[in-house]
C-alpha positions, -999 to 999 in steps of 0.1 A, spaced: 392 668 181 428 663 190 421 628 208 402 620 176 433 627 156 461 610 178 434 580 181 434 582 144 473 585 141 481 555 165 454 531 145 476 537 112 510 528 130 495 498 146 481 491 109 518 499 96 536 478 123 516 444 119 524 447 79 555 427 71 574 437 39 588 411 16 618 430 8 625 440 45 622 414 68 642 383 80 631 349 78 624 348 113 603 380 107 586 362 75 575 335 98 555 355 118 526 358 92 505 329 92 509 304 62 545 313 56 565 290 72 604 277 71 605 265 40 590 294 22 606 323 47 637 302 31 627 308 -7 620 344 -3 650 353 14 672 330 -12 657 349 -40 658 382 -21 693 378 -30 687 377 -68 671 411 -58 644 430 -45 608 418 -46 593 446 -73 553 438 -69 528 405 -62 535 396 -98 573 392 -96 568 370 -61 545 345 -80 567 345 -108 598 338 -87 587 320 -51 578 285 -61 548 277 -42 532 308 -41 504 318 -64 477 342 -68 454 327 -43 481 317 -20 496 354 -25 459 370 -15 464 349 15 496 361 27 488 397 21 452 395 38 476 382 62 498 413 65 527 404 39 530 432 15 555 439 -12 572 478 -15 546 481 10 517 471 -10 492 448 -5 482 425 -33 457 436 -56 428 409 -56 433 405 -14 398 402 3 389 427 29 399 409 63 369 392 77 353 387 39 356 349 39 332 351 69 306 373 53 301 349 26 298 321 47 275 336 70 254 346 37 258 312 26 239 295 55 206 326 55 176 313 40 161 339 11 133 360 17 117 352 -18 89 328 -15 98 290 -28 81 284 -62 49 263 -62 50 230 -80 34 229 -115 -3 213 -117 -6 190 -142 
């Protein structure tokens, strides 16, 4: 029980330590999560200045460049805001599951031509 608990307790600080948060890190740090690069880092730390990040919404109104999709991106990526992720994020590893259901064939029989 205890090794389940410290196994349990070490899985939710790796999770915590491979999140990034908007409002926290440098643009170094920012740069780390794939699909931000200089040029963005750049952007959020220039309007960090204006002040903090307050939720997804308030980063897609004020990062140029960043919108809802690219925002679900970056968060599935690790970047949260206030330490949250985005709302419409896909699980990691969803993109996969729907192209892996993509390329099955049905199990329901192909309908039959019409005589006539």
């Amino acid at each position: 029980m205890v090794k389940r608990l410290l196994a349990a307790l070490l899985a939710s600080f790796a999770l915590a330590a491979s999140a990034t948060d908007i409002n926290k890190a440098d643009s170094a740090e920012l740069q780390t999560v794939p699909g931000i690069g200089a040029s963005i880092a750049g952007k959020i730390v220039e309007e960090r200045k204006n002040g903090n990040f307050k939720d997804w919404a308030d980063v897609v109104d004020r990062i140029p460049g960043v919108g809802p999709k690219s925002a679900a991106r970056l968060s599935a990526q690790g970047l949260t805001v206030n330490g949250a992720a985005y709302d419409g994020a896909p699980a990691a590893g969803a993109g996969k599951a729907k192209e892996k259901a993509k390329g099955q064939k049905s199990d329901k029989p192909a309908d039959k031509p019409a005589k006539g």
